[in-house]
C-alpha positions as CSV (number, residue, x, y, z in Angstrom):
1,X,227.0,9.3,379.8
2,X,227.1,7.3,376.9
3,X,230.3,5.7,377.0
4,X,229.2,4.9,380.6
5,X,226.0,3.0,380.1
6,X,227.3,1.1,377.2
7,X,230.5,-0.4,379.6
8,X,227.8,-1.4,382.4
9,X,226.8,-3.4,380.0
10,X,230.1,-4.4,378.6
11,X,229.0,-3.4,375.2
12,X,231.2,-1.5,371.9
13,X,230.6,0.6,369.4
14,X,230.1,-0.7,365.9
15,X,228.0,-0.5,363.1
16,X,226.6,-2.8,360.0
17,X,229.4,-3.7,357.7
18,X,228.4,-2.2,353.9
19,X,226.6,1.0,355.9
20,X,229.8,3.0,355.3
21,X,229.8,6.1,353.2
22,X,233.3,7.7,352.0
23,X,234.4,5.1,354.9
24,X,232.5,6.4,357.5
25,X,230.4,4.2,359.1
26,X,226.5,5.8,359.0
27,X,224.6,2.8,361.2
28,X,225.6,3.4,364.8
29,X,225.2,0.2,367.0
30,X,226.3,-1.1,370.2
31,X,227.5,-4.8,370.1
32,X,227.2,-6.2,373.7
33,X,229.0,-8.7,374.9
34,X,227.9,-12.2,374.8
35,X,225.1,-11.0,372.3
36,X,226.2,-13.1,369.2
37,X,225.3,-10.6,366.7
38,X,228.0,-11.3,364.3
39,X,226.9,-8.9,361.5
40,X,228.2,-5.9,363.2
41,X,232.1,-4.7,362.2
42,X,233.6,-2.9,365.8
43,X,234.8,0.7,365.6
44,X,236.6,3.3,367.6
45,X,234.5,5.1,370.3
46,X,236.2,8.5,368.0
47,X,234.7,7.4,365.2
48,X,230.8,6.8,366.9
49,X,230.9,9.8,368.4
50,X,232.0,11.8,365.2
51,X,228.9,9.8,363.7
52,X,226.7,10.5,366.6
53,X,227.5,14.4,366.6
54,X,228.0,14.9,363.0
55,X,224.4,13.6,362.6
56,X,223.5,15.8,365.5
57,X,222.0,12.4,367.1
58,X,219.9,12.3,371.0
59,X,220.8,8.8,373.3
60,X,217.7,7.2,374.5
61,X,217.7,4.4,376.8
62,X,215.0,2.8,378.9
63,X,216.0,2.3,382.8
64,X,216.0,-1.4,384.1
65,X,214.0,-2.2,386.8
66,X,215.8,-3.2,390.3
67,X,216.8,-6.5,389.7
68,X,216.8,-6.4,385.4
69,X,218.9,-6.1,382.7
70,X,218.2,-4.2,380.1
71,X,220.0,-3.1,377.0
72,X,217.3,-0.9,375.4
73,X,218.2,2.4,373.2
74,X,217.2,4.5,370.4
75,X,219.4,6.5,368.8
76,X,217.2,9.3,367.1
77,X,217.6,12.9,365.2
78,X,217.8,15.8,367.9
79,X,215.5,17.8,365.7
80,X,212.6,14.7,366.1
């Protein structure tokens, strides 16, 4: 489901370049397309979702209304 909603909206998985530990990335973003944010560094969808899982993260993502666009999400602790 994730992988889904982030190519609707034609977006990647990255994360903050210096936010690696033992060269693992620890800050999980999503760099959408068109959205100029040049401070993230891309990396495999293998590698977020090791992240994601390994840090036993939950997806949450507001719905757009008909008609919007939205690229709203929270990644947050599953134990939150």
């Amino acid at each position: 489901m994730i992988r889904q909603w982030a190519d609707q909206r034609s977006a990647l998985p990255a994360t903050i370049p210096g936010a690696d530990a033992d060269d693992r990335p620890t800050v999980l973003r999503f760099d959408f397309e068109g959205g100029g944010d040049e401070d993230l560094r891309p990396i495999s969808w293998d590698d977020w979702f090791e992240v994601f899982d390994g840090r036993d993260l939950v997806f949450i993502y507001m719905e757009p209304s008909e008609g919007e666009e939205r690229n709203t999400y929270r990644l947050e602790s599953a134990e939150r």
